[in-house]
PDB file of N, CA, C and O in Angstrom:
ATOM      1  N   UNK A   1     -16.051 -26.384 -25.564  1.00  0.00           N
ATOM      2  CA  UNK A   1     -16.005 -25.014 -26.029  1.00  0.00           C
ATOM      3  C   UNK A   1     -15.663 -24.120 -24.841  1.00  0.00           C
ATOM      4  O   UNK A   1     -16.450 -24.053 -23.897  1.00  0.00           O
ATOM      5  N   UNK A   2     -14.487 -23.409 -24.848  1.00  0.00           N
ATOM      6  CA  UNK A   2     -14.206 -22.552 -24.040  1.00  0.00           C
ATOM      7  C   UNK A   2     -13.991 -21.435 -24.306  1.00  0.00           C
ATOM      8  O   UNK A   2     -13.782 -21.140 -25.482  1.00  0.00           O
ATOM      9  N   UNK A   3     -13.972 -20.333 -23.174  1.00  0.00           N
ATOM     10  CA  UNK A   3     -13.512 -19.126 -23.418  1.00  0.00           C
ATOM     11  C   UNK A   3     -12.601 -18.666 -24.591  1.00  0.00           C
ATOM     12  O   UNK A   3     -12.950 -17.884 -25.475  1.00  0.00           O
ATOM     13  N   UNK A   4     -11.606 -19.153 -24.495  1.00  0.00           N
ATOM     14  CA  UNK A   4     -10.462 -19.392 -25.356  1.00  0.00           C
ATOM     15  C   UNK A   4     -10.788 -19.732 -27.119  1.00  0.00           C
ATOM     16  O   UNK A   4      -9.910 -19.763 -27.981  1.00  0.00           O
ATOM     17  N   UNK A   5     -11.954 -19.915 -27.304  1.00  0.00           N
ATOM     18  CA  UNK A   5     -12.152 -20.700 -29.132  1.00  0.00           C
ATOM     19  C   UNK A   5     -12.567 -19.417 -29.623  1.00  0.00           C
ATOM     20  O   UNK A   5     -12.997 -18.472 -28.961  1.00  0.00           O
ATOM     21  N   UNK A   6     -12.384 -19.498 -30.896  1.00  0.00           N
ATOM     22  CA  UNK A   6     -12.450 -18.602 -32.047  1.00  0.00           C
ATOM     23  C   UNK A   6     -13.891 -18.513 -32.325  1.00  0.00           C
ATOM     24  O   UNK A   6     -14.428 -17.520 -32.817  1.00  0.00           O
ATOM     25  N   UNK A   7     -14.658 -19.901 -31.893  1.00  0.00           N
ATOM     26  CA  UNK A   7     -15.919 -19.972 -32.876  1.00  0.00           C
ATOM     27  C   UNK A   7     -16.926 -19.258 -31.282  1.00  0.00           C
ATOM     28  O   UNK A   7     -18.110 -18.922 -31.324  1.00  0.00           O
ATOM     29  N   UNK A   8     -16.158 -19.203 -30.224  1.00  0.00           N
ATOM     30  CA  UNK A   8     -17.238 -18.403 -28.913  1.00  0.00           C
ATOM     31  C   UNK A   8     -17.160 -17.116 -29.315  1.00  0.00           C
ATOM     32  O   UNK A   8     -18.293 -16.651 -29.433  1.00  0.00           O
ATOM     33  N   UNK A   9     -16.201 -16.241 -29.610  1.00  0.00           N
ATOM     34  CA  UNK A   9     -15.867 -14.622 -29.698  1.00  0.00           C
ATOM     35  C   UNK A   9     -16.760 -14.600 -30.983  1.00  0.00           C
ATOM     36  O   UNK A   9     -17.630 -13.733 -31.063  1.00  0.00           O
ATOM     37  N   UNK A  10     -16.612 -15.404 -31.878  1.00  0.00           N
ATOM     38  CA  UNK A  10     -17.279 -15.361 -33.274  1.00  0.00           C
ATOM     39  C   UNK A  10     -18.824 -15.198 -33.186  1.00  0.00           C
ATOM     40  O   UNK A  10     -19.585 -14.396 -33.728  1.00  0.00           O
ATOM     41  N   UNK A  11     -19.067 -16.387 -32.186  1.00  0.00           N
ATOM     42  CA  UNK A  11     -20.705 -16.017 -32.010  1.00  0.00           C
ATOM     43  C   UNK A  11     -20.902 -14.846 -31.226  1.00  0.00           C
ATOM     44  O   UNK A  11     -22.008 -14.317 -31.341  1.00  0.00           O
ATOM     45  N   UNK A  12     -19.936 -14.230 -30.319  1.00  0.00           N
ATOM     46  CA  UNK A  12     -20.531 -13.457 -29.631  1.00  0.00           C
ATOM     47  C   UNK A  12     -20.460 -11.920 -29.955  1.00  0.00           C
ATOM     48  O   UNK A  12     -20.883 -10.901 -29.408  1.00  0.00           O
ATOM     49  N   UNK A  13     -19.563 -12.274 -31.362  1.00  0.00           N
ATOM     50  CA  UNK A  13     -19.575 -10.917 -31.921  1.00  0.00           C
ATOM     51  C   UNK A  13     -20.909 -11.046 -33.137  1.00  0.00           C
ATOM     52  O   UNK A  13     -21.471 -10.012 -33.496  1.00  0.00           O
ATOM     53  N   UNK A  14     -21.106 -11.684 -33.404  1.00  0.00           N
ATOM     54  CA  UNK A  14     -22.070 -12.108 -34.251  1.00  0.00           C
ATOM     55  C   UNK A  14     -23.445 -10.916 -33.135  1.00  0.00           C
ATOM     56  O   UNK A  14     -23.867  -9.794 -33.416  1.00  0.00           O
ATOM     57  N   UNK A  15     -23.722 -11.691 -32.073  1.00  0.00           N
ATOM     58  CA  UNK A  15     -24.618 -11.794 -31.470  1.00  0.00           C
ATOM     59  C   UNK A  15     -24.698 -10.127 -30.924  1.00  0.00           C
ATOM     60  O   UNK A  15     -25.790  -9.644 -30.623  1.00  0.00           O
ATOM     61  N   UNK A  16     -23.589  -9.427 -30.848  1.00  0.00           N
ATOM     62  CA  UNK A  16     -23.464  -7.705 -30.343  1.00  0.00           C
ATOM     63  C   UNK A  16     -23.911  -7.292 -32.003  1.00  0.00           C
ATOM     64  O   UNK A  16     -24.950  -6.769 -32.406  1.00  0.00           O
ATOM     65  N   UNK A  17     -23.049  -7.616 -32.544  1.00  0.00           N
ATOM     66  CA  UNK A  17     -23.623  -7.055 -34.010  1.00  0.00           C
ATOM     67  C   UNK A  17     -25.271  -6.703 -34.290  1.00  0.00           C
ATOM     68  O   UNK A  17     -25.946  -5.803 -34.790  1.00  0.00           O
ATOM     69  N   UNK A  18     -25.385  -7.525 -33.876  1.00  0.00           N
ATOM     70  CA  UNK A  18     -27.272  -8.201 -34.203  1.00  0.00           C
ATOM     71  C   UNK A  18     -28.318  -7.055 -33.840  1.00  0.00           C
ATOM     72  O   UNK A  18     -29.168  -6.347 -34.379  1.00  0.00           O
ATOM     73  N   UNK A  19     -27.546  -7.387 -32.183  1.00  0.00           N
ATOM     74  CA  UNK A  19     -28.072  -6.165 -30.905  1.00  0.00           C
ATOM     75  C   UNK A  19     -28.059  -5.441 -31.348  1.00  0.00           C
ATOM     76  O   UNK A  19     -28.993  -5.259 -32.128  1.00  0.00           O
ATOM     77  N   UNK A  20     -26.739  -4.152 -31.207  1.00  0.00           N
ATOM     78  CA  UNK A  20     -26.498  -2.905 -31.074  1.00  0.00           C
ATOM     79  C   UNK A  20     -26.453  -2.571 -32.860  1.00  0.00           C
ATOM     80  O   UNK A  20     -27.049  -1.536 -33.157  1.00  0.00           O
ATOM     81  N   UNK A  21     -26.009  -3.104 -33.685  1.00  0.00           N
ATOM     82  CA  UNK A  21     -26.255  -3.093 -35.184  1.00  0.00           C
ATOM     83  C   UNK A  21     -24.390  -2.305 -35.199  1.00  0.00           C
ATOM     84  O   UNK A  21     -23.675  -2.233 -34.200  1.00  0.00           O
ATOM     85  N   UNK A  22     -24.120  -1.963 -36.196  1.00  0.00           N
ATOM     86  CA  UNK A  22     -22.661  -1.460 -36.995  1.00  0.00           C
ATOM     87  C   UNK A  22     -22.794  -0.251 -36.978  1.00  0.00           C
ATOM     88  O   UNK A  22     -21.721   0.256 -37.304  1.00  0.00           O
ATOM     89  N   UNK A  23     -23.686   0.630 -36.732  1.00  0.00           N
ATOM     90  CA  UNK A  23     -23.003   1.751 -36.977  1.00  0.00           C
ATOM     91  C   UNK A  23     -23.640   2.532 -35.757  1.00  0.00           C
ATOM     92  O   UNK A  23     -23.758   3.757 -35.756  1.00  0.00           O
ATOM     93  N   UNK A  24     -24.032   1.728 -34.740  1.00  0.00           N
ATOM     94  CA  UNK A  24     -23.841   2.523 -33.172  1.00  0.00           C
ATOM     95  C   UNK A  24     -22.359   2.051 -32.807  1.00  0.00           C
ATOM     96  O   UNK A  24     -21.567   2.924 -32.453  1.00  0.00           O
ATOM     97  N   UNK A  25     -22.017   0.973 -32.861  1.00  0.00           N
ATOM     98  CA  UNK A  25     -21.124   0.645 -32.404  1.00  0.00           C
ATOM     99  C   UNK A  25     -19.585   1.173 -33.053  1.00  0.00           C
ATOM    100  O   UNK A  25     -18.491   0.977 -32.524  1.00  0.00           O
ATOM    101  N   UNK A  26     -19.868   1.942 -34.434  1.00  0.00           N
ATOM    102  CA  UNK A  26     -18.853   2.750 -35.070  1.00  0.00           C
ATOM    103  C   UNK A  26     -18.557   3.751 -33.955  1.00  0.00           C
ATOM    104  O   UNK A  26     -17.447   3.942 -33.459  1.00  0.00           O
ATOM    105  N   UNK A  27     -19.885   4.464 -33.571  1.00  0.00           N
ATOM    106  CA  UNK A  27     -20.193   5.675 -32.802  1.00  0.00           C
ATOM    107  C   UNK A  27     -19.456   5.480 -31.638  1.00  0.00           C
ATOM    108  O   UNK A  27     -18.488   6.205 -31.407  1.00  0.00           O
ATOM    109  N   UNK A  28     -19.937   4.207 -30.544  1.00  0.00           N
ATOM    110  CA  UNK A  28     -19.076   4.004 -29.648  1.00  0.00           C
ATOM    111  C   UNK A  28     -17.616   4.302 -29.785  1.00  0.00           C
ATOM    112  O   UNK A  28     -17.104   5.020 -28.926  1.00  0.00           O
ATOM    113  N   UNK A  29     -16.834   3.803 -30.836  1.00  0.00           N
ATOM    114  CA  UNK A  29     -15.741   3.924 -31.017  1.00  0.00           C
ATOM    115  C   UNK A  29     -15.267   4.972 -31.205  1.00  0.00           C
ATOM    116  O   UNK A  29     -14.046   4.896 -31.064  1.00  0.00           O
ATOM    117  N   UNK A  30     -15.687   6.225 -31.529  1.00  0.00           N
ATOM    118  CA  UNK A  30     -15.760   6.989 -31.859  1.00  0.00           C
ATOM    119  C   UNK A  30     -15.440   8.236 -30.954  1.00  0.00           C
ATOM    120  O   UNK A  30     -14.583   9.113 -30.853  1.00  0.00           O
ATOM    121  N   UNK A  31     -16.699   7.792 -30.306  1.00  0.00           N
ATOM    122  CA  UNK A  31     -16.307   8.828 -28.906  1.00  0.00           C
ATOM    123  C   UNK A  31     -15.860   8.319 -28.117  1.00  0.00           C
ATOM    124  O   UNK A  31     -15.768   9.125 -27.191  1.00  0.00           O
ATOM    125  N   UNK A  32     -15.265   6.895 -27.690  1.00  0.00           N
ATOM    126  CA  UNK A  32     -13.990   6.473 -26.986  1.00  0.00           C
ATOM    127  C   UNK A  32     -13.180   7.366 -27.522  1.00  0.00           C
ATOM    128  O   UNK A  32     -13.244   8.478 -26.997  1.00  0.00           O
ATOM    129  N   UNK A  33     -12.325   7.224 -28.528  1.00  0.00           N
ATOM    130  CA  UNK A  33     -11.404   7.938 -29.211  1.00  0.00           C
ATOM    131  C   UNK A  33     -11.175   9.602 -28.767  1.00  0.00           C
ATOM    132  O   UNK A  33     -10.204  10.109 -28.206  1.00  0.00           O
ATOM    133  N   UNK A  34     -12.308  10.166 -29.188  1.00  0.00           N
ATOM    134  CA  UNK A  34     -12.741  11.534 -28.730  1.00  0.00           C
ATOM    135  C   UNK A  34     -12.415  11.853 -27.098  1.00  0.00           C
ATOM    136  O   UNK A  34     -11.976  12.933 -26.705  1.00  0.00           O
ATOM    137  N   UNK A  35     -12.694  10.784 -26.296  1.00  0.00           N
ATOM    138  CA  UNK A  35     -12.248  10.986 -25.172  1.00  0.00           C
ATOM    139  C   UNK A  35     -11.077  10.946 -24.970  1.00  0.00           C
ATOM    140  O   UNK A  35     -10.508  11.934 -24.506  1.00  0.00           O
ATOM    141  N   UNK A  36     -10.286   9.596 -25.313  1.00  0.00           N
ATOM    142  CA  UNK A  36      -8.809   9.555 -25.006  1.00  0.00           C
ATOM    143  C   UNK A  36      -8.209  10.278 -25.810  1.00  0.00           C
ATOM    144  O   UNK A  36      -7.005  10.088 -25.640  1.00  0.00           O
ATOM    145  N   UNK A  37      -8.384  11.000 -26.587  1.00  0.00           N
ATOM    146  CA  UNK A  37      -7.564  12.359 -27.543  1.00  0.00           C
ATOM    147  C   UNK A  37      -7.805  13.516 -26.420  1.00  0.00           C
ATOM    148  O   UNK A  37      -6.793  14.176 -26.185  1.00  0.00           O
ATOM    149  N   UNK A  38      -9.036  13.894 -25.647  1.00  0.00           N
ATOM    150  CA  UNK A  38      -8.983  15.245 -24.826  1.00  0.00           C
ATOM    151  C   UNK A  38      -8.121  14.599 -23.838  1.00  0.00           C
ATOM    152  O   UNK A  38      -6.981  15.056 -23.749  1.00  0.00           O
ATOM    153  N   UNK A  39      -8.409  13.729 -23.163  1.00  0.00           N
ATOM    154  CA  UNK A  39      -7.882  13.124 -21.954  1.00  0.00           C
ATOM    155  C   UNK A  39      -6.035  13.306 -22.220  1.00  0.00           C
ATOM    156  O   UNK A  39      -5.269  13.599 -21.302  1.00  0.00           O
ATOM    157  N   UNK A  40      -5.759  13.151 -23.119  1.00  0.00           N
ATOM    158  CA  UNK A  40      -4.141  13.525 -23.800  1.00  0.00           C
ATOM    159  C   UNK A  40      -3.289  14.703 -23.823  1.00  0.00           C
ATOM    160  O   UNK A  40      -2.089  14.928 -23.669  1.00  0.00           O
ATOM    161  N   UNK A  41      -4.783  15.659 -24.176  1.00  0.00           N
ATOM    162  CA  UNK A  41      -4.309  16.797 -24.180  1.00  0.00           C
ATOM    163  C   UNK A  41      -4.541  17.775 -23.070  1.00  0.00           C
ATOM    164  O   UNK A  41      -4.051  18.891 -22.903  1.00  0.00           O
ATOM    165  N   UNK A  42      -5.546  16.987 -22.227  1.00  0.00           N
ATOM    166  CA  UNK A  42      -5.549  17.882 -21.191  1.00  0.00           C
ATOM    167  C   UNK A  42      -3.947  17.575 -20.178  1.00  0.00           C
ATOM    168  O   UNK A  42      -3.246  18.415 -19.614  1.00  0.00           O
ATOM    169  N   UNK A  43      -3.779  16.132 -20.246  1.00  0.00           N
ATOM    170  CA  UNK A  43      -2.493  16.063 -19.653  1.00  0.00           C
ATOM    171  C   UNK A  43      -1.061  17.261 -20.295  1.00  0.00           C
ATOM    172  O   UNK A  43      -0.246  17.908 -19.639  1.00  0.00           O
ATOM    173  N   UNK A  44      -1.213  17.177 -21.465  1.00  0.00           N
ATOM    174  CA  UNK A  44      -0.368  17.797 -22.028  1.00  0.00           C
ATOM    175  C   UNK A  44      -0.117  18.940 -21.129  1.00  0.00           C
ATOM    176  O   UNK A  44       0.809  19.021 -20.323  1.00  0.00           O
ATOM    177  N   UNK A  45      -1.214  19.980 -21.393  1.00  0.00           N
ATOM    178  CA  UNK A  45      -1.353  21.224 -20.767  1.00  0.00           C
ATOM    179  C   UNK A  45      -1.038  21.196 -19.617  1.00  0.00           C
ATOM    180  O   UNK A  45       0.019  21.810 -19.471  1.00  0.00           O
ATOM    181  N   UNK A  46      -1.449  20.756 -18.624  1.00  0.00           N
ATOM    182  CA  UNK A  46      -1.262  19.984 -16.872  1.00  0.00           C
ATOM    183  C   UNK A  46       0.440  20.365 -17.552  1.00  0.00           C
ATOM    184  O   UNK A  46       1.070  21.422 -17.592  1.00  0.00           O
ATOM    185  N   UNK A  47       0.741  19.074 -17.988  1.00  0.00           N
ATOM    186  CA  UNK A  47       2.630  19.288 -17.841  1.00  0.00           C
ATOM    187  C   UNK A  47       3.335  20.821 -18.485  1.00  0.00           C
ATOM    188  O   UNK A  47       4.334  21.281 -17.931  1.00  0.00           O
ATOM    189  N   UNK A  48       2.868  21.354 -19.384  1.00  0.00           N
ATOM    190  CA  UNK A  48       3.211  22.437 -19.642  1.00  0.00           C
ATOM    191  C   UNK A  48       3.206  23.426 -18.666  1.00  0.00           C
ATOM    192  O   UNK A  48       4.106  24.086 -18.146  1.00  0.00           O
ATOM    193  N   UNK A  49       2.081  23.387 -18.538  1.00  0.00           N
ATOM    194  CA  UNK A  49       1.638  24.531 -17.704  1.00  0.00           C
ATOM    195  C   UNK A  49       2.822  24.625 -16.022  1.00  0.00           C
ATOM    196  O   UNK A  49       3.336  25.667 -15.616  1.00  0.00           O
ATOM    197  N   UNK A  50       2.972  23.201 -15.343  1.00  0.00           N
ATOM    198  CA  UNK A  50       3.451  23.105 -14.321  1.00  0.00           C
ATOM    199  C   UNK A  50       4.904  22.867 -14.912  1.00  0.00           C
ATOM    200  O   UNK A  50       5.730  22.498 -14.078  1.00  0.00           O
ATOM    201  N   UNK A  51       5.215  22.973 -15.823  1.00  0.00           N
ATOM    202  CA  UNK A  51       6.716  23.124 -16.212  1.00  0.00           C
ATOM    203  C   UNK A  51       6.902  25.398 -15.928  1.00  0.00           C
ATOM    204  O   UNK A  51       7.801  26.073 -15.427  1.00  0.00           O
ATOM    205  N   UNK A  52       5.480  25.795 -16.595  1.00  0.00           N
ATOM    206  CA  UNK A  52       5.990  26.987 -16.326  1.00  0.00           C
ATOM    207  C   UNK A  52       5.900  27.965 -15.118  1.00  0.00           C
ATOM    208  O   UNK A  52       6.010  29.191 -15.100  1.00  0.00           O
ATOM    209  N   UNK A  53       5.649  26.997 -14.024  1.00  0.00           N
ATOM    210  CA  UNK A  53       5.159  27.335 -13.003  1.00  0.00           C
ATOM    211  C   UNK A  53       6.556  27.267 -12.381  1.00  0.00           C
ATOM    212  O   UNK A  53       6.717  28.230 -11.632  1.00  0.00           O
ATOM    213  N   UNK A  54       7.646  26.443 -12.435  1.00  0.00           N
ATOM    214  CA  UNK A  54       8.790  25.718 -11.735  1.00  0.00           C
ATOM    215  C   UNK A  54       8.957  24.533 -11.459  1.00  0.00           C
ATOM    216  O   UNK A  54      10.042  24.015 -11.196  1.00  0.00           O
ATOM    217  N   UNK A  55       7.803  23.947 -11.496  1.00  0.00           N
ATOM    218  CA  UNK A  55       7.650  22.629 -10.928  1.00  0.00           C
ATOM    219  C   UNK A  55       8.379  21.599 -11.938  1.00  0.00           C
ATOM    220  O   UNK A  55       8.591  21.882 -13.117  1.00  0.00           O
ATOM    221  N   UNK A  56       8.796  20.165 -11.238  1.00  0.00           N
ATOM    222  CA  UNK A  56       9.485  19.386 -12.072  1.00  0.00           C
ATOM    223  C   UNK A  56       7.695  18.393 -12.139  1.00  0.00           C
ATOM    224  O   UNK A  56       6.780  18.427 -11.316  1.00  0.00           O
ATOM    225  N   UNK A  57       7.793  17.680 -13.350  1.00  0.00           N
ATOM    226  CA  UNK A  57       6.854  17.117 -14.186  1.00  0.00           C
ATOM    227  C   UNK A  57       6.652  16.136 -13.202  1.00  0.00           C
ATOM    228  O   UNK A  57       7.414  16.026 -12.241  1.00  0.00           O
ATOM    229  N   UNK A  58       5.656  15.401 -13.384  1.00  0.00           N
ATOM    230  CA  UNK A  58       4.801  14.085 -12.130  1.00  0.00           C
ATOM    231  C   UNK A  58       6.046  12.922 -12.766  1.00  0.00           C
ATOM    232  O   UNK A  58       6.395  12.029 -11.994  1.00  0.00           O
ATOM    233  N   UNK A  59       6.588  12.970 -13.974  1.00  0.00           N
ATOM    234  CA  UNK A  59       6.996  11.707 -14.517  1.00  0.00           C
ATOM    235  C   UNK A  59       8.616  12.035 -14.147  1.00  0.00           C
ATOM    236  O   UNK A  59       9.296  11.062 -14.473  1.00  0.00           O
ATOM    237  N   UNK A  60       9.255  12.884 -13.690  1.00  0.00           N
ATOM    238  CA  UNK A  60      10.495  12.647 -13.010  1.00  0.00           C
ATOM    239  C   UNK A  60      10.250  12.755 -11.304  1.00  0.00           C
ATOM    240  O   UNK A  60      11.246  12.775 -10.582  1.00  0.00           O
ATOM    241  N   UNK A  61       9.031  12.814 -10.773  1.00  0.00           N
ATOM    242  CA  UNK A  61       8.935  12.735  -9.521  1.00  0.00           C
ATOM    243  C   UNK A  61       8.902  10.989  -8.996  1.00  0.00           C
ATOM    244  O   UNK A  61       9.390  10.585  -7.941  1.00  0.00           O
ATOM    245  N   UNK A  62       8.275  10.226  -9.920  1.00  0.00           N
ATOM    246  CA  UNK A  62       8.159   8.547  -9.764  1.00  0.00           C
ATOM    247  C   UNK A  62       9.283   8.021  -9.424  1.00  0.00           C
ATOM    248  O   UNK A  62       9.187   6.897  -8.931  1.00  0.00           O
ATOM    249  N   UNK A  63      10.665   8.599  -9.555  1.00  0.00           N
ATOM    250  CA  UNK A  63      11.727   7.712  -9.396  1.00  0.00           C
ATOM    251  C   UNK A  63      12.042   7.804  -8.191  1.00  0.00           C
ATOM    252  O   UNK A  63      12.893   6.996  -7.820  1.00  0.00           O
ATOM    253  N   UNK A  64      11.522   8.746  -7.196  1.00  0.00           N
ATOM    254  CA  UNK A  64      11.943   9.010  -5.529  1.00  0.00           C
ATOM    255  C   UNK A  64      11.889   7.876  -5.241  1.00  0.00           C
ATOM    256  O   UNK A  64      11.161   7.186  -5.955  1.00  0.00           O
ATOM    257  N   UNK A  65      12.518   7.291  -4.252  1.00  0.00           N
ATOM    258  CA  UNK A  65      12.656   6.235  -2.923  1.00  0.00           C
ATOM    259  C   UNK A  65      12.539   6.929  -1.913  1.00  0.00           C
ATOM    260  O   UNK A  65      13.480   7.679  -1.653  1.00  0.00           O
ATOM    261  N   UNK A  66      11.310   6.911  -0.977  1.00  0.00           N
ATOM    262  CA  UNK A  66      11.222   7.406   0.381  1.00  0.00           C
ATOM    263  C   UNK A  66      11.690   5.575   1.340  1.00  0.00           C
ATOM    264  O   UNK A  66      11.169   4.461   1.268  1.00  0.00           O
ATOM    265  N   UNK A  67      12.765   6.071   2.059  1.00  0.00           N
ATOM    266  CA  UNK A  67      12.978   4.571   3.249  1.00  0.00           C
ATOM    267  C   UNK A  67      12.100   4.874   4.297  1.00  0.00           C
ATOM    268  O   UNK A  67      11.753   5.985   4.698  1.00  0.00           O
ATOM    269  N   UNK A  68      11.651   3.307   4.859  1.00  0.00           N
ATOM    270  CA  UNK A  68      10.741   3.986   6.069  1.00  0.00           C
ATOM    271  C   UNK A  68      10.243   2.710   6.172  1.00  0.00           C
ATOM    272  O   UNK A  68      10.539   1.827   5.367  1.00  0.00           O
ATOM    273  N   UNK A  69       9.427   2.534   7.210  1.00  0.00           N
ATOM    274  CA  UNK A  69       8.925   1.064   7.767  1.00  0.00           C
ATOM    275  C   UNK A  69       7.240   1.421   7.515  1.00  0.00           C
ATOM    276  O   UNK A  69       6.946   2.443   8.136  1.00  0.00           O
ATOM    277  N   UNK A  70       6.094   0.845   6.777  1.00  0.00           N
ATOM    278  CA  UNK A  70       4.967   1.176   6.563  1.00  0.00           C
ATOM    279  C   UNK A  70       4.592   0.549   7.734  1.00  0.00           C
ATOM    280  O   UNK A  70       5.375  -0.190   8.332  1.00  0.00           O
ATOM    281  N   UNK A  71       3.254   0.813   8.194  1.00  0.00           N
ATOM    282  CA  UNK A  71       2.695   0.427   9.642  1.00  0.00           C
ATOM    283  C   UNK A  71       1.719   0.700   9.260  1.00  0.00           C
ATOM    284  O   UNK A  71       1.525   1.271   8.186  1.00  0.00           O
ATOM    285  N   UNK A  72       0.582   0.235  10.327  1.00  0.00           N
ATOM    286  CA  UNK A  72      -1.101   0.186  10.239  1.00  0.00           C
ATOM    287  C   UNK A  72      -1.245   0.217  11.694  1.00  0.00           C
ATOM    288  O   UNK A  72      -0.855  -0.473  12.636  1.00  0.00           O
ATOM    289  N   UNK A  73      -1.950   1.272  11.531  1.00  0.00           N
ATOM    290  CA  UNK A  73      -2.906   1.857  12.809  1.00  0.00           C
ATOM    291  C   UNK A  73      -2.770   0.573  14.193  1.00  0.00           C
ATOM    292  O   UNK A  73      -2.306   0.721  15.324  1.00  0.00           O
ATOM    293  N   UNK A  74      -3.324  -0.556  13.596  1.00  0.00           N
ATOM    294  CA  UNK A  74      -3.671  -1.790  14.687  1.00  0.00           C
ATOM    295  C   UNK A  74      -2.430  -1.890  14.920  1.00  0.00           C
ATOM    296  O   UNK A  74      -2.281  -1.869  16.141  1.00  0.00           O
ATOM    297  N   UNK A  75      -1.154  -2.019  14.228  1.00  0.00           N
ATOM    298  CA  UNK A  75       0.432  -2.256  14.438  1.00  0.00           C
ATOM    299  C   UNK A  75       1.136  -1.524  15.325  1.00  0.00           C
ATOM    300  O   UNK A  75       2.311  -1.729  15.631  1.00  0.00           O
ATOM    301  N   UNK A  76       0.296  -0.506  15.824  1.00  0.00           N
ATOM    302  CA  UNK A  76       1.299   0.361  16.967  1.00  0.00           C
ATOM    303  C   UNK A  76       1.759   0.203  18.040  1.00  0.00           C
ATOM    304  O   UNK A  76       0.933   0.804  18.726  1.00  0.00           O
ATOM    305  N   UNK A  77       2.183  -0.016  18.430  1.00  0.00           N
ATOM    306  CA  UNK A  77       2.561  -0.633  20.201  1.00  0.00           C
ATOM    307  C   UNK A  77       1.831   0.358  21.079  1.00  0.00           C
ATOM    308  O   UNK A  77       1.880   1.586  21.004  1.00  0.00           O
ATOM    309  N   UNK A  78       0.898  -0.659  22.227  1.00  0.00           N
ATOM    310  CA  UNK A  78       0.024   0.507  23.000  1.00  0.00           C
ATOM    311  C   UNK A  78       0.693   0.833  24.346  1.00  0.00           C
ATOM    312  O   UNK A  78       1.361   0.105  25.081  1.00  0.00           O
ATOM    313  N   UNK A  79       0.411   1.847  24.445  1.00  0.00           N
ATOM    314  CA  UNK A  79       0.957   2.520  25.959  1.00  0.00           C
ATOM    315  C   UNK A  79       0.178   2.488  26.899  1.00  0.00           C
ATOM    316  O   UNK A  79       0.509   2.948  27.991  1.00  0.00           O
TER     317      UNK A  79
END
């Protein structure tokens, strides 16, 4: 029996069921949802808002290529 079988998720949904019962766990879902709906719209606004500011949006800034050699502190040549 591994991770992977139908009859492990089965018991182990069995076994949350039992616990937490069906209709906390509606709730959970619930206000997940509630979150990722504000979380959506607060982005929204963010892009609106910085569209009316001048600014170009975070999602046409991703395509930059900066060239350059990355380095770490210990990598510096000492004098």
């Amino acid at each position: 029996m591994g991770f992977g079988s139908i009859w492990h998720w089965l018991i182990v949904l069995a076994i949350v069921l039992v616990v937490f019962g069906a209709k906390k766990l509606r709730n959970v879902g619930a206000d997940l949802g509630a979150a990722v709906k504000g979380f959506k719209d607060a982005m929204a606004e963010e892009s609106k808002s910085s569209e009316a500011d001048g600014q170009k949006p975070a999602s046409i800034e991703q395509g930059r290529v900066i060239e350059g050699q990355a380095t770490h502190e210990n990598d510096k040549p000492k004098v």
